[in-house]
C-alpha positions in Angstrom: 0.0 0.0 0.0 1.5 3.9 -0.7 2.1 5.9 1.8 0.1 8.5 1.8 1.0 10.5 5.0 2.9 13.2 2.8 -0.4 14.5 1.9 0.2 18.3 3.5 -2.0 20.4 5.3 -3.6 24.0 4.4 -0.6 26.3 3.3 -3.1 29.3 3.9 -5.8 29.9 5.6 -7.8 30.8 2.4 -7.3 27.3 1.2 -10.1 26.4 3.3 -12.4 27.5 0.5 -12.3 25.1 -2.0 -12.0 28.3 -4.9 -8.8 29.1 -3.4 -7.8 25.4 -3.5 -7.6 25.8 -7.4 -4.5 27.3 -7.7 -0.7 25.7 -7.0 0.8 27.6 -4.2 3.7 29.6 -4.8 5.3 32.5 -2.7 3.4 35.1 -5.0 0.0 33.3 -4.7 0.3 33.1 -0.8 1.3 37.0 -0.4 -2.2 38.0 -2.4 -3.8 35.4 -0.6 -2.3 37.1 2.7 -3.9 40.7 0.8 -7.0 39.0 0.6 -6.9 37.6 4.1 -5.3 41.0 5.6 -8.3 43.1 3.9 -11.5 40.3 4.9 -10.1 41.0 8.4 -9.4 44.8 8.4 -13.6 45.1 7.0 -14.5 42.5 9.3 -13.0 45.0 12.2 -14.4 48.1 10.8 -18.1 46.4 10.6 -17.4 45.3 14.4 -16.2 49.0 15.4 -19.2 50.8 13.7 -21.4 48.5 15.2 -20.2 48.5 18.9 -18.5 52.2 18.7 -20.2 54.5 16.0 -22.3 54.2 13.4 -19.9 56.4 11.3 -17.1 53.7 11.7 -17.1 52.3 8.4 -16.4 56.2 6.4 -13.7 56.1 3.9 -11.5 57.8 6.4 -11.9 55.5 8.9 -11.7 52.1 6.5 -8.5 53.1 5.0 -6.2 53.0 8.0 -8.0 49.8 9.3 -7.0 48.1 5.9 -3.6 49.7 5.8 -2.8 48.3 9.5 -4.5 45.0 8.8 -2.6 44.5 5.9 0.6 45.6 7.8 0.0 43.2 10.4 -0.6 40.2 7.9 2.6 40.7 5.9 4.5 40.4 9.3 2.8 37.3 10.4 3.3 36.2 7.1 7.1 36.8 7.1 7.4 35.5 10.7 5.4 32.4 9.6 8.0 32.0 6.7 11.1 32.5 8.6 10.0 30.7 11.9 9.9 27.9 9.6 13.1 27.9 7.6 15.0 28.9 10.3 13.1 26.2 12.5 13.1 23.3 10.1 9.3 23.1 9.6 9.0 23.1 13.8 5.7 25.9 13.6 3.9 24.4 10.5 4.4 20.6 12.5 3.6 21.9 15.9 0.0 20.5 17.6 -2.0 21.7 20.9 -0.5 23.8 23.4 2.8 24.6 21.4 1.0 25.8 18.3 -1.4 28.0 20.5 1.6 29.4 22.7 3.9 30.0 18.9 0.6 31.6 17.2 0.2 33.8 20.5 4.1 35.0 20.4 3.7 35.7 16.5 0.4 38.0 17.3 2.2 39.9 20.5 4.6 41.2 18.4 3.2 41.6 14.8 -0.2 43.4 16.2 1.6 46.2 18.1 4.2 46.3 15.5 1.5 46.4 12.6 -0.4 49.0 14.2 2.3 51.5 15.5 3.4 51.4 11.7 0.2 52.1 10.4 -0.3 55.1 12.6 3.5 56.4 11.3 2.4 55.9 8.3 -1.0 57.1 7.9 -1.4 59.9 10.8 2.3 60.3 11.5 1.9 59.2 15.1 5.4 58.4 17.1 5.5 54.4 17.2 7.3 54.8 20.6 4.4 56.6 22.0 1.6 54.1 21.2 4.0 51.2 21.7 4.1 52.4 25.4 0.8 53.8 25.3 -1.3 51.2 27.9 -5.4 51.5 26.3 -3.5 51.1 22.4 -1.3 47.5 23.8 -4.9 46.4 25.9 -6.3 46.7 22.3 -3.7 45.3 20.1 -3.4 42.6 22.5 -7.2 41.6 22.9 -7.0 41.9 18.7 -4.0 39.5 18.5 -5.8 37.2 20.7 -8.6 37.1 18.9 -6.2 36.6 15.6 -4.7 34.1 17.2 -7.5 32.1 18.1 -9.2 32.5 14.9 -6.0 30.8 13.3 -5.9 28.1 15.4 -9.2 27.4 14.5 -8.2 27.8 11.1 -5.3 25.5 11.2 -7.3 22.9 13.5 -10.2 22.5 10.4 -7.5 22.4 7.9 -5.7 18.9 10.2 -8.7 17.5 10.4 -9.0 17.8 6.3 -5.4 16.6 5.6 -6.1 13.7 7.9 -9.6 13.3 6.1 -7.8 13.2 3.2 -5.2 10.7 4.2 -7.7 8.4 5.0 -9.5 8.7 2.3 -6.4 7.6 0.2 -5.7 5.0 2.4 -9.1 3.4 1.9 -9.1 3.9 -2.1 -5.8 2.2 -2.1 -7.4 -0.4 0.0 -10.0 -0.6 -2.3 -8.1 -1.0 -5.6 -5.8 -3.9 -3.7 -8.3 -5.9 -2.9 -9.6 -5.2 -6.2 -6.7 -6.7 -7.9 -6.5 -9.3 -5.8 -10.2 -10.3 -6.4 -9.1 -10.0 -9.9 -6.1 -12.5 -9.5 -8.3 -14.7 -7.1 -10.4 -15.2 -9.9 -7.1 -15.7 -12.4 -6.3 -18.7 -10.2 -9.7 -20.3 -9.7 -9.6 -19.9 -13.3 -6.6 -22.1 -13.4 -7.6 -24.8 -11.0 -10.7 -25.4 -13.6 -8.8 -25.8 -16.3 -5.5 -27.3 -15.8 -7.0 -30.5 -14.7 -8.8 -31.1 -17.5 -6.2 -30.2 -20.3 -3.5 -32.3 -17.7 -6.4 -35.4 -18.4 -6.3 -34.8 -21.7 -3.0 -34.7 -22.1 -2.0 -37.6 -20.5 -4.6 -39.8 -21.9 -3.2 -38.3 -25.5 0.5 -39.8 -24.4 -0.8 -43.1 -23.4 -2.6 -43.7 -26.4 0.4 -42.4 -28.3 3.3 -44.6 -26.3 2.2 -47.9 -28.9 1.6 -46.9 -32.6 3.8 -43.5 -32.2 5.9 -43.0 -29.4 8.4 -40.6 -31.0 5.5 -38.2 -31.1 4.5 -39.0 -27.4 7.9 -38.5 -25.8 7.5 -34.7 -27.7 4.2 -34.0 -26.8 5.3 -35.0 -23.1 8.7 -33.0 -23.2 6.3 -29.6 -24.4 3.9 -30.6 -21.7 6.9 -30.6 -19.1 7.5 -27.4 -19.8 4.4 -26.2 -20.6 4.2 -27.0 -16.5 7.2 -25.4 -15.5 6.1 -22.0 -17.5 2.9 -22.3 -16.0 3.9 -23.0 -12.0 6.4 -19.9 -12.5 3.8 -17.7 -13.8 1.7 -18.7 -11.1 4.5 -17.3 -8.9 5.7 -14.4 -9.9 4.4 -10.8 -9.7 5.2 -9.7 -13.5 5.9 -11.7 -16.7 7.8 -10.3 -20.0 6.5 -11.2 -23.2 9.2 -13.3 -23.8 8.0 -15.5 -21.3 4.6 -15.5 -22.1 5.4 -16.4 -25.4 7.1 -19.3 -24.3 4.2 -20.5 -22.2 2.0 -20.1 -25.2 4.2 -22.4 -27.5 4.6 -24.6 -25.2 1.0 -25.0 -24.6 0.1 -24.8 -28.4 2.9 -27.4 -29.4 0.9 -29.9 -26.8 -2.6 -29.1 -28.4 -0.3 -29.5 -31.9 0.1 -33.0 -31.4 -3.6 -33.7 -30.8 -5.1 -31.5 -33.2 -2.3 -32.0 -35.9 -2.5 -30.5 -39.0 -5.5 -28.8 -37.3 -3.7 -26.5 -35.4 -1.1 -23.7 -37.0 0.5 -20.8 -34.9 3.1 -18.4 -35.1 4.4 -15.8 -32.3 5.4 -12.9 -34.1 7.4 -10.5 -31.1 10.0 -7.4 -32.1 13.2 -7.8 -30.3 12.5 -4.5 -28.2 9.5 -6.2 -26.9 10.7 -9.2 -25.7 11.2 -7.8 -22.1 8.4 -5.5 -21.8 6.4 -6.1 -18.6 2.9 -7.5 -18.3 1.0 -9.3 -15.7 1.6 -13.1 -15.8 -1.1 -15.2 -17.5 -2.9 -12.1 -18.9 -2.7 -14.0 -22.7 -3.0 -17.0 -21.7 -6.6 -17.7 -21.6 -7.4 -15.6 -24.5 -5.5 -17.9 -26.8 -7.1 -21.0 -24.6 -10.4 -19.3 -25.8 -9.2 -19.4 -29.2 -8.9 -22.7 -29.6 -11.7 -23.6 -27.6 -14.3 -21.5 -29.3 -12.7 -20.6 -32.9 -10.3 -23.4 -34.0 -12.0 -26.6 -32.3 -15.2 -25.9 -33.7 -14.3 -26.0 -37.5 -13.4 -29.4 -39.1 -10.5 -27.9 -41.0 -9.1 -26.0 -38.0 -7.0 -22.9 -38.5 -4.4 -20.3 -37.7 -3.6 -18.5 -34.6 -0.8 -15.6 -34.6 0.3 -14.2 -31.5 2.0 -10.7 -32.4 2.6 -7.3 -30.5 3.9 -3.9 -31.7 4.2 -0.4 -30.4 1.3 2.0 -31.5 2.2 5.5 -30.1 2.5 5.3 -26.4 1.2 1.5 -26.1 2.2 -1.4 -27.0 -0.6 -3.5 -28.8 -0.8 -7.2 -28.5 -2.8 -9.1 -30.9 -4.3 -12.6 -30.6 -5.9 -13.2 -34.0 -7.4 -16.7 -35.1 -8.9 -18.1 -38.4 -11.5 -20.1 -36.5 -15.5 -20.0 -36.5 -15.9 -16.2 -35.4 -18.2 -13.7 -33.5 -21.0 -14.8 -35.2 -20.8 -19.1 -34.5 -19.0 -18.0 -31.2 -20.6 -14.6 -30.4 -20.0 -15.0 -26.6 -16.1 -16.1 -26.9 -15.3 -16.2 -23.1 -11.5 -15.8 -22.3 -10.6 -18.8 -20.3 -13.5 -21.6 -20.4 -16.0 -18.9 -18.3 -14.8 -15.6 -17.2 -15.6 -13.8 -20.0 -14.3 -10.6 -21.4 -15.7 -8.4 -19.3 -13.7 -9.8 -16.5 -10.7 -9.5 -18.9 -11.6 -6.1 -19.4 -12.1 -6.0 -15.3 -8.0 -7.5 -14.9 -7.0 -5.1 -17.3 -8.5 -2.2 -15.4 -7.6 -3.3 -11.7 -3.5 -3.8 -12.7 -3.5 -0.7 -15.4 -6.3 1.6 -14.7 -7.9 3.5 -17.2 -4.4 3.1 -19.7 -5.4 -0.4 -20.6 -8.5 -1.7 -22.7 -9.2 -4.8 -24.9 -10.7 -4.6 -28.1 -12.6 -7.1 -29.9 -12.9 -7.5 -34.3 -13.5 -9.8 -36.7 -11.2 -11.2 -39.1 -11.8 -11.3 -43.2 -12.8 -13.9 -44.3 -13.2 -15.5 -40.9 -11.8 -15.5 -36.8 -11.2 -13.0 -34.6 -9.3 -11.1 -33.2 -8.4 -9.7 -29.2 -6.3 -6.7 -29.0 -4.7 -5.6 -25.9 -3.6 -2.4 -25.3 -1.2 -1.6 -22.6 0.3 1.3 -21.5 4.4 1.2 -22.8 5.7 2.8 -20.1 3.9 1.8 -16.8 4.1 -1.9 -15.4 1.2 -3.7 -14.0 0.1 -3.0 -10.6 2.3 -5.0 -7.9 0.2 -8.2 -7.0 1.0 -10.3 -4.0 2.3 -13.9 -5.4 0.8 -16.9 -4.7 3.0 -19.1 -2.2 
């Protein structure tokens, strides 16, 4: 499973509104954000004084200095935010509980009075010295920076409680899509167990009746079903196949059915060099080319062809199992595997690639089928937990 406890929390307050969660954050993003901020709060103030002072509160002349103070007292906590952290090693944005409540306290105590003594310099020309010991002016910067302070740490608080929300929200999609594929794979080797045993029968009761009249034959057919097995019980185990290897399965279980089916049964496995190591999930062709047989070759009296071939289209690699056998229309339902169907192809395909992967179905002139694959080219299947 991924970790997903890197997910971060809320760089900025704002980001609390999801609008504000639309854009990547960057210093010049979270300075207007800290305009935006500064302002909201330097209105919010002026509403509150002309409401519990004077009705005459929120005049132009009165709104301007409140904005120009806020806005003051947002760019220092911002900087003090920013350099408490690179200077702390991330200590403030990590902090919980009582430390973050003492830290955001500290920050407000000294970027409130600050803030404001500047504003008055600024806009009235008022000594900073004298409001900075001026006891009524530090009572209110102090009750304000409280009230700042608080109001982050309510801020910060929701915006935990969404990262965690978040993380564990990951964590159960990616529980989700594991147990997915390994539903997927379950099936894969259920699959299996139904139909190993009966081609192993039929197999062996092809040697026996082959040991008297023909035995050169028999002694091939049971060296290619050797390591038809030996393909097969590593495939089984491993998390990823190549093509290469699948291939290999594929004649080896072909050259078996050869010997039964004779003249019957033609194949050829056509693979570029370049793609003999590329990466799929083991057994993924398999029973498409045991549907082949089953459903397109078997049921004609003069058999056919089946060509195994991939080759890179764009940024996927297409693999192609085409047949010269009965068809969609005798063998409209052609079920990958004795069973499963293609939709449960289509279902493997999507738990171990996602959306990157699809199959497509078509029918062959002047008769078969084909199954094409498509696979991403530069992604590997979806890790799958082997089977002991």
């Amino acid at each position: 499973m991924k970790n997903t406890d890197h997910i971060p929390s809320l760089a900025h307050p704002l980001e609390l509104i999801p609008l504000f969660r639309r854009w990547p954050r960057s210093t010049a993003r979270d300075m207007l954000y800290t305009v935006i901020w500064s302002s909201g709060m330097g209105l919010t103030f002026a509403a509150l004084e002309a409401v519990l002072l004077r009705q005459d509160a929120l005049a132009a002349q009165n709104i301007w200095p409140l904005l120009l103070m806020s806005n003051l007292i947002g760019a220092m906590i911002h900087a003090g935010s920013v350099l408490s952290n690179r200077f702390l090693h991330g200590w403030p944005r990590r902090a919980r509980g009582l430390p973050r409540v003492l830290f955001s306290m500290a920050l407000m105590g000294v970027s409130v009075p600050l803030g404001i003594a500047l504003g008055n310099l600024i806009w009235r020309g008022t000594n900073p010295l004298k409001l900075l010991t001026n006891r009524s002016v530090m009572t209110e910067a102090l009750v304000i920076g409280a009230v700042v302070a608080l109001l982050l740490y309510m801020v910060r608080r929701a915006a935990d409680q969404r990262a965690a929300k978040a993380v564990e929200e990951a964590r159960q999609k990616e529980f989700l899509a594991s147990s997915a594929r390994m539903l997927a794979e379950a099936r894969l080797r259920a699959l299996q167990a139904q139909i190993e045993p009966h081609f192993l029968y039929n197999t062996l009761a092809n040697v026996v009746s082959l040991i008297g009249p023909r035995p050169a034959q028999a002694q091939h057919m049971l060296e290619r079903f050797i390591d038809y097995l030996r393909a097969s019980l590593a495939a089984s185990r491993s998390e990823e196949a190549t093509l290469d290897s699948e291939s290999k399965l594929i004649a080896a279980y072909l050259d078996v059915l050869a010997v039964r089916m004779g003249e019957r049964l033609r194949y050829r496995i056509e693979l570029p060099d370049e793609l003999r190591q590329f990466r799929i999930a083991p057994m993924l062709l398999q029973p498409v080319v045991e549907n082949a047989i089953a459903h397109g070759l078997e049921p004609k009296v003069e058999g056919g062809e089946i060509v195994v071939s991939a080759r890179i289209e764009g940024a996927q690699v297409a693999i192609r199992i085409s047949d010269t056998g009965a068809g969609l229309n005798e063998a409209a339902s052609r079920k990958p595997g004795g069973g499963v169907g293609l939709s449960n192809l289509r279902e493997r395909l999507r738990s171990l690639y996602g959306a990157a992967a699809k199959v497509e179905l078509s029918e062959n002139q002047p008769c078969g089928m084909t199954v094409r694959l498509m696979l991403p080219l530069n992604a590997s299947p979806t890790s799958i937990p082997s089977v002991p």
